[in-house]
C-alpha positions as MATLAB code, in Angstrom:
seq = 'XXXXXXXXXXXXXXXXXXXXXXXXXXXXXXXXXXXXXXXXXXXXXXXXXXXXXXXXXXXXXXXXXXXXXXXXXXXXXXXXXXXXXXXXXXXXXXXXXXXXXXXXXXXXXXXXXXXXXXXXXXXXXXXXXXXXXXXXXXXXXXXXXXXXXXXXXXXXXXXXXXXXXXXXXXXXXXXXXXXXXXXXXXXXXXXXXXXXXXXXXXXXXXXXXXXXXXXXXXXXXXXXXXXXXXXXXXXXXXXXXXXXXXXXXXXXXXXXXXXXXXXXXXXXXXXXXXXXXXXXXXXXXXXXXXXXXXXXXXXXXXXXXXXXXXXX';
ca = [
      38.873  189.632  132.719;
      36.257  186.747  132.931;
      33.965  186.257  129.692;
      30.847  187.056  130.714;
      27.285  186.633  129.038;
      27.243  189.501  126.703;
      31.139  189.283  125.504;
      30.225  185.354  125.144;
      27.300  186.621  122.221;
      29.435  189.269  121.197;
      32.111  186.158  120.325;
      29.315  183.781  118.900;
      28.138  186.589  116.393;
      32.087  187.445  115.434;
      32.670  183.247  114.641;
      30.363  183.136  112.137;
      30.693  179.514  110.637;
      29.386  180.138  107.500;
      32.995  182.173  106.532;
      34.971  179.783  104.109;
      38.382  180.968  104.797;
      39.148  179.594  101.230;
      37.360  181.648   99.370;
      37.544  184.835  101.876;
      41.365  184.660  102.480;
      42.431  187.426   99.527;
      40.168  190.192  101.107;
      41.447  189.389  104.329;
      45.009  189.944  103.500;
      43.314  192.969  101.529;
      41.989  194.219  105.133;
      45.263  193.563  106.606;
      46.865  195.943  104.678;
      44.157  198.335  104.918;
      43.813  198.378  108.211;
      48.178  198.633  108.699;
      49.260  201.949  109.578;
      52.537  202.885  107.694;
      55.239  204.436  110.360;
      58.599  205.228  109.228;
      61.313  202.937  109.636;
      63.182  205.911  111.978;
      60.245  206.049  114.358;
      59.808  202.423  114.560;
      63.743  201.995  115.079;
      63.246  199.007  112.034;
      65.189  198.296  108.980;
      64.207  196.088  106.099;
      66.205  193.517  104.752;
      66.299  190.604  102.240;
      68.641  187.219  102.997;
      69.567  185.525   99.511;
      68.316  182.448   98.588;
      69.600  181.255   95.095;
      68.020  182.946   92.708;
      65.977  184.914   94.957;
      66.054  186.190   98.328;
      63.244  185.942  101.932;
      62.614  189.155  103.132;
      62.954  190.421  106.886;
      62.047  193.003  108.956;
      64.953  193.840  111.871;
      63.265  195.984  115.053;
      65.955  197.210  117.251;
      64.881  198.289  121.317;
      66.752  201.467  120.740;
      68.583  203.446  118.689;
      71.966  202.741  120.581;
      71.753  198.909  120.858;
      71.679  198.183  117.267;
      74.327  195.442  117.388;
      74.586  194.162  121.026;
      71.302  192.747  122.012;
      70.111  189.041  121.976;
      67.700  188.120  119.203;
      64.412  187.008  118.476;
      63.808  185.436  115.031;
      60.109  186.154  114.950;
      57.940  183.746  112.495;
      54.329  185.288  112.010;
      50.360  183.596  112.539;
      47.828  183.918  109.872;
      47.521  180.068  109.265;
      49.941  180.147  106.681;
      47.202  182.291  104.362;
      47.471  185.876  106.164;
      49.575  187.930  107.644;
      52.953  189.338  107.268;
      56.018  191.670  108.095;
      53.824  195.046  108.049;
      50.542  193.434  109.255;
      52.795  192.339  112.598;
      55.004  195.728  112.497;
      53.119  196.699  115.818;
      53.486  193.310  117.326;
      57.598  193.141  116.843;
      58.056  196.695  117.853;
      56.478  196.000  121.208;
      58.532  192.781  121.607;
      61.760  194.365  120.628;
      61.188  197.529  123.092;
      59.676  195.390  126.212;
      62.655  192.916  126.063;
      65.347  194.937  124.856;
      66.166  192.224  121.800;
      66.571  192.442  118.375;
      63.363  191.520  116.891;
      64.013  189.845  112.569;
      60.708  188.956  111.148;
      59.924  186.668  108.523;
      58.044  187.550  105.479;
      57.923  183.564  104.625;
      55.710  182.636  101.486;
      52.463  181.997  101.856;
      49.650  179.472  100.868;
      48.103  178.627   98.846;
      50.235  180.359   96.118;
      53.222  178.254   97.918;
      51.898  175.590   99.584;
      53.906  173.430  102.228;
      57.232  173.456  102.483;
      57.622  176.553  101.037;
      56.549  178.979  103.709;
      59.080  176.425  106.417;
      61.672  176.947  103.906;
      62.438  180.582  104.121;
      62.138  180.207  107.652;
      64.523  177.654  107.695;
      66.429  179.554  105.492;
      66.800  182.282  107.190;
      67.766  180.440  110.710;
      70.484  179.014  108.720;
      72.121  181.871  107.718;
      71.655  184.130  110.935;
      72.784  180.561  113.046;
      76.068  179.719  111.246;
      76.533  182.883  109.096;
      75.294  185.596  111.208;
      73.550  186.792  108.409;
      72.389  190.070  109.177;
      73.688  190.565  112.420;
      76.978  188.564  114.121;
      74.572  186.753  117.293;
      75.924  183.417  119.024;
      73.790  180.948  119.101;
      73.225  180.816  122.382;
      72.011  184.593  122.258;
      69.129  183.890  119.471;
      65.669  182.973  120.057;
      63.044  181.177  117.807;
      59.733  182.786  118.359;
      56.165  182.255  116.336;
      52.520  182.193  117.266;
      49.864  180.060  116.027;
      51.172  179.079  112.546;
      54.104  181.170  113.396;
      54.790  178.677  116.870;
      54.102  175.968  114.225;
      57.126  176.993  111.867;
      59.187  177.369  114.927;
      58.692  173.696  116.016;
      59.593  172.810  112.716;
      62.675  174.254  112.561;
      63.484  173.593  115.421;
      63.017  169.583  114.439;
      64.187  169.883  111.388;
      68.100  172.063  112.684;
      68.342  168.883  114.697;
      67.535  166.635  111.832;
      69.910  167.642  109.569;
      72.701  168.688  112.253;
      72.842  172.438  110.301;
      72.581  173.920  113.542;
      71.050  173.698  117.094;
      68.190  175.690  118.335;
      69.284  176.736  121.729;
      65.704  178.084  123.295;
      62.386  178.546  121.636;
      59.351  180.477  122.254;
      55.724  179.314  121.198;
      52.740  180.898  121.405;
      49.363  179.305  121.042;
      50.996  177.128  118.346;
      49.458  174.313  115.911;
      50.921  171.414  116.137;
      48.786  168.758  114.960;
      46.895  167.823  111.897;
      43.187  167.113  112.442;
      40.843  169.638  114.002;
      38.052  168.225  112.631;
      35.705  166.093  115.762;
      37.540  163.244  114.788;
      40.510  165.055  116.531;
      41.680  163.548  119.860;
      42.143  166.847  121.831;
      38.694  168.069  123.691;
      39.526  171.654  122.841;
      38.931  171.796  119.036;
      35.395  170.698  120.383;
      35.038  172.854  123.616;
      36.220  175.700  121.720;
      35.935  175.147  118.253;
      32.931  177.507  117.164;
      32.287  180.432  119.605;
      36.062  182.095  119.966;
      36.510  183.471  116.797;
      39.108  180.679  115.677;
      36.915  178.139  114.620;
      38.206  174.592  113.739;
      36.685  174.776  110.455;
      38.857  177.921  110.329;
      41.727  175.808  111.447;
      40.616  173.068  108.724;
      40.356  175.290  105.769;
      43.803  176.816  106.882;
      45.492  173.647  106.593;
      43.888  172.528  103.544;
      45.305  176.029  101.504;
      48.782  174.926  103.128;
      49.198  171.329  102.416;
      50.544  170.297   98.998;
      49.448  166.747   99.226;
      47.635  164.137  101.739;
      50.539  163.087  102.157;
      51.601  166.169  104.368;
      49.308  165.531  107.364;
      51.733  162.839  108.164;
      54.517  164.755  107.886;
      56.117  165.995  111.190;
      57.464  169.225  109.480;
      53.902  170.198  108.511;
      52.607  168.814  111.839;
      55.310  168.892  114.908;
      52.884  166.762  117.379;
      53.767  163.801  114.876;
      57.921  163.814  115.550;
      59.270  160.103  116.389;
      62.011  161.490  118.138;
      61.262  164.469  120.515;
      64.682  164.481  122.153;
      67.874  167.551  121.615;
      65.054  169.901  121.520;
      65.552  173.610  122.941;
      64.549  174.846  126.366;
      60.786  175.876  125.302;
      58.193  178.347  126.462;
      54.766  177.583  125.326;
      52.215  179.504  125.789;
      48.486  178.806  125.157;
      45.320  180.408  125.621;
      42.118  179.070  127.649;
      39.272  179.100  125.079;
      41.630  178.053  121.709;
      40.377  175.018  119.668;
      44.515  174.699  119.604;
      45.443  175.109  123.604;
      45.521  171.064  123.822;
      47.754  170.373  121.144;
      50.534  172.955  122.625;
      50.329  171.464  125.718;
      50.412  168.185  124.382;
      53.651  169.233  122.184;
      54.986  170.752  125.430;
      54.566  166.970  127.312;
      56.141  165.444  124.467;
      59.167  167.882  124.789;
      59.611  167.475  128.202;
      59.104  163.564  128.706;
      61.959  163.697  126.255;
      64.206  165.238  128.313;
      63.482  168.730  127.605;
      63.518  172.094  129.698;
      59.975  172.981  128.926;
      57.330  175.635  130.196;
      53.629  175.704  129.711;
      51.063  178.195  130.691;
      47.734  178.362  129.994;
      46.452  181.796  130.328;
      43.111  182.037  131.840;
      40.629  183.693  129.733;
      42.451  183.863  126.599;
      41.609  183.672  122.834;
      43.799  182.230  120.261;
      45.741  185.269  118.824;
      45.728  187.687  122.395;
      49.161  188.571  122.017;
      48.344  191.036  119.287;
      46.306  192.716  121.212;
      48.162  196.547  122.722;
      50.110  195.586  125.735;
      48.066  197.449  128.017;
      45.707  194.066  128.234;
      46.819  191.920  131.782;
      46.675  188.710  129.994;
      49.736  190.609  127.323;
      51.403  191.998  130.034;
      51.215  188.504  132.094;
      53.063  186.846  129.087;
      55.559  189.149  128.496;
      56.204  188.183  132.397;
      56.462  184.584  131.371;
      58.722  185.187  128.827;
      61.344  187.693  130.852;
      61.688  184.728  133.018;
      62.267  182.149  130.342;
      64.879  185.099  129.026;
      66.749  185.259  132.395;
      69.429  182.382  130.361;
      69.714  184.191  127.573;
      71.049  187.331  129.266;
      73.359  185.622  130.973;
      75.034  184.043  127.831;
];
């Protein structure tokens, strides 16, 4: 459905500028929770788990499709949005249920750190983490690599990308097919920034760039980060012996650019790479209940992009 005139004022008033997400962000994780509604693990076919880590342990949410394919499907290691601040496992419990019943996967979601308690890497480093293990350890659940799927949106597509880079860096593993949704991939949203959409639609779509800046600035540890391609995937030297990618982005997101641009990187590289932009979109859609078109348009996009995985 078209934005019209009255939903246009209706998403001016809701983008209020005058938010500081830094000083705001504890009573929105405080709404989060509020506004969660707790559903037994039977009903939501889900089991909670933690992966050790040293000392300590990241812990994970598993959603199975049905109570008979508990073992057998392909998987999606989910990585959450919230700009690194907000969100987590129970605030997207409704999100990976729907995923893991549409596409008949294995959903495992990642209750990463977040900043500004842990500030970058730490919130890529459970991820990471936990990719390790499930990739070459099959930590919890024995999937081939060619059967597992790296999926995130917004921050969550941005933590993808990263690992993504950073499996082929280090040669722990290889990402065979990721899945990014409206992801951030670059550092400066600011109107410095060279994409036109952080201007075109960065204050009337409820993600504002100054939302965007004041994310990044609770996530980076140091200056130093915004050059780092880990913390900001559009900055990678070497795009090549990257996964086939879906990326998804949405019309009127101050972040639809960058994707896109991270998708052209990808595929002038060598890449198998897909990129819609879905028409009339906000950043963060795919939360919304599936009965929405522009949901139940992406879940077509992504069944397609699946069609290899199946067939593994």
């Amino acid at each position: 459905m078209a934005i019209n005139q009255v939903m246009l004022a209706a998403l001016r008033a809701l983008s209020d500028r005058s938010w500081d997400v830094k000083k705001t962000y504890k009573i929105k994780r405080r709404l989060e929770n509020i506004h969660v509604t707790k559903v037994s693990p039977k009903k939501q076919l889900f089991q909670d788990w933690r992966v050790p880590k040293g000392e300590s342990s990241v812990p994970i949410r598993i959603f199975y499709p049905d109570a008979q394919e508990r073992l057998k499907a392909p998987v999606i290691l989910f990585f959450h949005g919230g700009g690194w601040v907000v969100g987590d496992i129970d605030s997207y419990t409704r999100v990976c249920n729907t995923i893991a019943k549409t596409l008949q996967m294995i959903v495992i979601s990642v209750n990463y750190r977040l900043a500004p308690e842990h500030k970058f890497p730490a919130g890529l480093q459970d991820c990471y983490h936990v990719a390790k293990m499930l990739y070459c350890a099959g930590f919890p659940l024995a999937a081939k690599p060619e059967e597992i799927v790296l999926m995130g949106d917004s921050a969550g597509g941005n933590l993808a990308a990263a690992v993504s880079q950073m499996a082929r860096d280090t040669g722990d593993f290889a990402v065979k097919q990721q899945i990014l949704l409206y992801p951030a991939t670059y550092y400066d949203h600011t109107e410095a920034s060279p994409f036109a959409s952080v201007v075109e639609n960065g204050t009337d779509y409820l993600l504002t760039a100054k939302r965007v800046c004041d994310y990044m600035a609770l996530y980076r540890a140091s200056p130093k980060d915004l050059q780092n391609p880990y913390f900001a995937p559009l900055l990678a030297e070497d795009f090549s012996n990257q996964p086939r990618t879906l990326i998804l982005t949405a019309e009127y997101d101050p972040l639809r650019d960058e994707g896109e641009a991270y998708g052209a990187e990808l595929r002038k590289a060598g890449n198998d790479v897909t990129v819609v932009r879905m028409v009339d979109a906000l950043h963060g859609y795919f939360a919304l209940p599936k009965k929405f078109e522009v949901v139940q348009e992406s879940y077509h996009w992504i069944e397609q992009f699946l069609k290899e995985v199946r067939k593994a």
